[in-house]
C-alpha positions in Angstrom: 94.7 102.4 103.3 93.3 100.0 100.6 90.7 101.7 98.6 88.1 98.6 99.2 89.0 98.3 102.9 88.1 102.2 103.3 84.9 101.3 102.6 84.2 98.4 103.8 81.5 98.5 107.3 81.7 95.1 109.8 78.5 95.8 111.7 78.7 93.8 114.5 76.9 94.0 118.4 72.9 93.2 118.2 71.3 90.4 116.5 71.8 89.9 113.1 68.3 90.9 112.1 68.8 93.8 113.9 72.1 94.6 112.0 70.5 93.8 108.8 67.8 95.9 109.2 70.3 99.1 110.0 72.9 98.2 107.0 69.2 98.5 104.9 68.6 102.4 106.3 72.4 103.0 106.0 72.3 102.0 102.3 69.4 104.1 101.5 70.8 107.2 103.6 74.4 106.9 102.1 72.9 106.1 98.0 70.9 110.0 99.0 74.6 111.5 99.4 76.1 109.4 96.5 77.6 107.3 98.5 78.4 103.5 98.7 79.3 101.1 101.2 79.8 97.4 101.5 78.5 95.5 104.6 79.2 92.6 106.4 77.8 91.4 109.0 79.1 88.4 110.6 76.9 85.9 112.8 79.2 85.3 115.5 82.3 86.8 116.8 84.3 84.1 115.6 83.4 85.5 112.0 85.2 88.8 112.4 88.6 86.6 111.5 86.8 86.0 108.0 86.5 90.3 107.7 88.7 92.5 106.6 90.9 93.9 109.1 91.2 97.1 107.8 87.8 97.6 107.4 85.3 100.1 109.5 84.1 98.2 112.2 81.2 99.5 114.2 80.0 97.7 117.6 76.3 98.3 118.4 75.1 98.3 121.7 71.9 99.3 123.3 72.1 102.1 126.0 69.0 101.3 128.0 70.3 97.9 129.0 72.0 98.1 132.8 74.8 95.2 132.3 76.0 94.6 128.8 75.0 91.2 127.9 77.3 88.7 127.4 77.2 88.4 123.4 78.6 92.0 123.6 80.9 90.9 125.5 81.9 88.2 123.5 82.2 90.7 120.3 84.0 93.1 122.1 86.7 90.5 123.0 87.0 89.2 120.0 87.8 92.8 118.3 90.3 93.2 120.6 92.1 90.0 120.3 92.2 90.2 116.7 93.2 94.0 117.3 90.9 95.6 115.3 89.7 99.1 115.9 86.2 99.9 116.4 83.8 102.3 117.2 80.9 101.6 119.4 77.5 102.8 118.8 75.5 103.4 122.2 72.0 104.0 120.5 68.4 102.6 120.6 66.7 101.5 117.6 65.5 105.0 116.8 69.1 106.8 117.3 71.3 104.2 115.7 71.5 105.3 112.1 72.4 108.9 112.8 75.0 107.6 115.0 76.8 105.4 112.1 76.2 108.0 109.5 78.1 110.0 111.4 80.8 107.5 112.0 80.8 106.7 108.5 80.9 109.9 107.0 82.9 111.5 109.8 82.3 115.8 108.4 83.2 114.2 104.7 79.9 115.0 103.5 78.5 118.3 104.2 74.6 116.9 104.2 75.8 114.1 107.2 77.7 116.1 109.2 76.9 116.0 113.2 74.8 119.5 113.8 76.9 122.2 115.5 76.1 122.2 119.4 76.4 125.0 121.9 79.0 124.6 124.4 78.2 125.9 127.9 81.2 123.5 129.1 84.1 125.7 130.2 87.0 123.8 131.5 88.1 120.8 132.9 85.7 119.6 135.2 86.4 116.4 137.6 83.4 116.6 139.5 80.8 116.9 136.9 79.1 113.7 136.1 76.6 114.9 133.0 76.6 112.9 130.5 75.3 115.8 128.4 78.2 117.6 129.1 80.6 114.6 128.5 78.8 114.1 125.1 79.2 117.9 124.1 83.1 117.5 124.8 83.8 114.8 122.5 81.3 116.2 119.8 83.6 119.2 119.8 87.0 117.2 119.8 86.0 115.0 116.8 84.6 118.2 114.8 87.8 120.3 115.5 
């Protein structure tokens, strides 16, 4: 992969000042670790043809919210038509920049790595419907 695309972030999902205001926090956490990425940030899903496709591209979207809106919708399409992979960030306000340090990072950098978590999940489970339980799987799958 192209050494500039690797680190290249297209923050895209909430409003812009929203976005803005994360890509500030994610600058400030990442320059603590000696880290540096560059952000973009387009206005409208028709901007993500103007990004680089092999950059990291993050989708934001707010968990309390019962129906996505339709602007998430609209981004969502638009990655997909343009067939660029991307990893959505389900988090409030409060949660958000954990969740994209840890999608940036990814274990690279021992001072961002997700937190070990206990695993009481023992097998395959069809009927189980926490999402605790769910979360703690895929933890475990990405760290192994």
């Amino acid at each position: 992969m192209n050494r500039i695309a690797e680190r290249t972030v297209v923050l895209v999902g909430q409003s812009v000042s929203a976005r803005q205001s994360l890509i500030a926090a994610l600058q400030t956490a990442l320059l603590r670790e000696s880290l540096a990425f560059d952000f973009l940030c387009p206005a409208e899903p028709h901007g993500l043809a103007d990004t680089p496709a092999k950059a990291i591209h993050l989708l934001w979207r707010l968990p309390d919210l019962p129906t996505s809106p339709p602007a998430h919708h609209a981004w969502r399409a638009q990655l997909h038509e343009l067939q660029r992979p991307y990893q959505t960030l389900h988090a409030d306000k409060e949660n958000v920049l954990q969740q994209a340090l840890f999608a940036l990072v990814n274990g690279r950098q021992t001072g961002l790595a997700r937190p070990p978590m206990d695993s009481r999940w023992q097998g395959v489970c069809e009927c189980c419907a926490d999402p605790e339980c769910e979360q703690r799987l895929f933890g475990r799958l990405l760290q192994s």
